[in-house]
C-alpha positions as CSV (number, residue, x, y, z in Angstrom):
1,X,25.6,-26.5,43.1
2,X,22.4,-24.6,41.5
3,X,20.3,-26.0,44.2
4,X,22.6,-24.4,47.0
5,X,23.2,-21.6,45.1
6,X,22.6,-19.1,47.7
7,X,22.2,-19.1,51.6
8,X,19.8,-17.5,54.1
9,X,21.6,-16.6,57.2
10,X,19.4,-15.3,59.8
11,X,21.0,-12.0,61.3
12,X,19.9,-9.8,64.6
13,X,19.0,-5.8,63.8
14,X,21.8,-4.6,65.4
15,X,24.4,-7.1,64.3
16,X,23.3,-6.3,60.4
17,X,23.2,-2.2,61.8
18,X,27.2,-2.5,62.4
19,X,28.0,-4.8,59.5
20,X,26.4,-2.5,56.9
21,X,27.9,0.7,58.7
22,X,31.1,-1.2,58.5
23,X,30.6,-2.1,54.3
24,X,29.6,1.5,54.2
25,X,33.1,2.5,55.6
26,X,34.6,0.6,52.8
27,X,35.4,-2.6,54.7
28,X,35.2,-5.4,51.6
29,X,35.7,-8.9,53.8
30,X,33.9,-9.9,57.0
31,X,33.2,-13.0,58.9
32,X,29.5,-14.2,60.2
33,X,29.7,-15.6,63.9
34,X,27.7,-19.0,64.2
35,X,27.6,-21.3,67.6
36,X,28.7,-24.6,66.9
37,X,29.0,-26.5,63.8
38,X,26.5,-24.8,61.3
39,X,25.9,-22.7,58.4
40,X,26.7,-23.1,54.8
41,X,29.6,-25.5,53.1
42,X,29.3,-24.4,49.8
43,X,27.4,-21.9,48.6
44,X,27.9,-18.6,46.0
45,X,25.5,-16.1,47.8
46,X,25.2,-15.3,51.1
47,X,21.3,-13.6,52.1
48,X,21.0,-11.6,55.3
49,X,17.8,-11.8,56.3
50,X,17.0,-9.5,59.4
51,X,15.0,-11.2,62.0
52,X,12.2,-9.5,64.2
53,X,10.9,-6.8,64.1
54,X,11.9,-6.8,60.6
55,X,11.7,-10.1,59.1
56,X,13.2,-9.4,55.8
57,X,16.2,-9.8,53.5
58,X,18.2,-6.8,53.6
59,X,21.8,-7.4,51.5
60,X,23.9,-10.2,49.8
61,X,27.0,-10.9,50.1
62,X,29.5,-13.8,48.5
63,X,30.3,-16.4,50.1
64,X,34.2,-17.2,50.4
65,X,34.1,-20.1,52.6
66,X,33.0,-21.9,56.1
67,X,35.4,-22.6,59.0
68,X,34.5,-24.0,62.0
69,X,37.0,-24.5,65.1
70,X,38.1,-23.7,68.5
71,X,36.8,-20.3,69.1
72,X,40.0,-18.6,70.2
73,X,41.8,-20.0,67.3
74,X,39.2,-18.4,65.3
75,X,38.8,-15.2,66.6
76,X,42.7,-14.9,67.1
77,X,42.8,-15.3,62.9
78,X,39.5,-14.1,62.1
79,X,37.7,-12.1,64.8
80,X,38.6,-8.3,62.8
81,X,36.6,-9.4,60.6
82,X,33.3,-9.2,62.8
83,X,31.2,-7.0,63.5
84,X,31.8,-7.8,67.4
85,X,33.6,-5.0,69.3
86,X,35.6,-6.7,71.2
87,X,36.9,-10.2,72.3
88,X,34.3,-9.7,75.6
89,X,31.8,-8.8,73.6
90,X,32.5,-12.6,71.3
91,X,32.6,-14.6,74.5
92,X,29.5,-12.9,75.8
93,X,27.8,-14.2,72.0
94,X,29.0,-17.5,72.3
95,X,27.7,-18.8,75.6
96,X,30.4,-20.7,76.9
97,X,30.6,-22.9,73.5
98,X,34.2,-23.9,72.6
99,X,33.3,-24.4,69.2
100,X,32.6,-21.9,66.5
101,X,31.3,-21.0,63.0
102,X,32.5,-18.5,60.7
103,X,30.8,-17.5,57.4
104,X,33.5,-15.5,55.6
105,X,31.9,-13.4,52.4
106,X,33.0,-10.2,50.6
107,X,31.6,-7.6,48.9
108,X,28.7,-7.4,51.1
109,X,25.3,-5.3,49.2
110,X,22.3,-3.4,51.0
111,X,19.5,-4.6,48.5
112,X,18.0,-1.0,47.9
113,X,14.5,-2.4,49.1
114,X,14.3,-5.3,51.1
115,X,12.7,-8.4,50.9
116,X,9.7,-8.7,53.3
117,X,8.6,-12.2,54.5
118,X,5.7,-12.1,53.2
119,X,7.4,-12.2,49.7
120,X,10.2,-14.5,50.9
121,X,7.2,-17.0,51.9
122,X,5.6,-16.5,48.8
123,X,8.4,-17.6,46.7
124,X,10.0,-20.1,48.4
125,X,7.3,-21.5,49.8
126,X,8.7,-21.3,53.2
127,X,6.3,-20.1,56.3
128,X,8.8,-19.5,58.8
129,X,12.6,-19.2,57.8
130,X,14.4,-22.1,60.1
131,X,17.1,-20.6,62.8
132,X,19.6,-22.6,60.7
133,X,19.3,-21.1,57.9
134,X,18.1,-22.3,54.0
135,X,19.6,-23.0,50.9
136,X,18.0,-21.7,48.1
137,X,18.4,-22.1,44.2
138,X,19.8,-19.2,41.8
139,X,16.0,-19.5,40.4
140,X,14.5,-18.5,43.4
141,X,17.5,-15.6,44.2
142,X,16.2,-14.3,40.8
143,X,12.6,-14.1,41.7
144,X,13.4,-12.8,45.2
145,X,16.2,-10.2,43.8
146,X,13.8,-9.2,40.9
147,X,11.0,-8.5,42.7
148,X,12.8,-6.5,45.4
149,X,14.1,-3.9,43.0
C-alpha cells in the first residue's frame, strides 16, 4: 500500500472554489465526479491538484473509497455530496456517459501554501501530471507536504 499511498486527482479552479467553500461551511464528506471507470482503488490520501492557470496542489483529503456505476444510481445516493449544484448541472459534466466515478473522501484540508508544479515535478519526477491522475508514495507526500509548509 505505501506505493499508493496517496492520489493526485486533477481538479478544475472552480470545481476546487466550491468544494473548499463547502469544507469551509463545515461539510466533512464529499464525493469527486469522474467520467467512466477511473480514479483511485485504494489509496489513504487524496491530493487536489488545481489545473491551469494554477497548476498546483492545493488540499488533501482521505480517501474513503471508489464507486463506479450507473450515473443516476450514483447521483440518486451520492450526488449531495458534490460540489455540482444541481442534477442539470451533473448531466451537463458528464457528456452523455452512463457510467460514472465517485472519489468519496473526508476531512478535506486547504494546504496553507500550495504546491506549485514546479516543485511537484521536482519531486516526483513527473513533467506533466497525467489527466488520470498519479499514485504517489507516503515518501514523496512527505517531501511535497514538508516543503509546502
Amino acid at each position: 500500500m505505501s506505493e499508493r499511498y496517496a492520489y493526485i486527482l486533477l481538479n478544475y479552479e472552480k470545481f476546487w472554489k466550491r468544494v473548499s467553500s463547502q469544507n469551509r461551511a463545515g461539510k466533512v464528506l464529499h464525493s469527486f465526479i469522474r467520467r467512466g471507470k477511473v480514479g483511485p482503488k485504494k489509496t489513504e490520501l487524496v491530493l487536489f491538484y488545481v489545473t491551469h492557470p494554477s497548476s498546483e496542489i492545493r488540499g488533501v483529503g482521505e480517501f474513503i473509497e471508489r464507486i463506479t456505476g450507473n450515473a443516476d444510481d450514483l447521483w440518486n445516493t451520492h450526488g449531495g455530496e458534490t460540489c455540482l449544484k444541481s442534477y442539470e448541472e451533473y448531466e451537463d459534466f458528464l457528456r452523455g456517459r452512463s457510467k460514472v466515478t465517485f472519489i468519496r473522501f473526508k476531512n478535506l484540508r486547504e494546504l496553507p501554501a500550495p504546491i506549485p508544479a514546479s516543485v511537484i515535478s521536482k519531486v516526483t519526477g513527473i513533467r506533466r501530471m497525467p489527466r488520470s491522475g498519479k499514485y504517489i508514495n507516503k515518501k514523496t507526500v512527505n517531501q511535497l507536504i514538508r516543503g509546502a509548509v
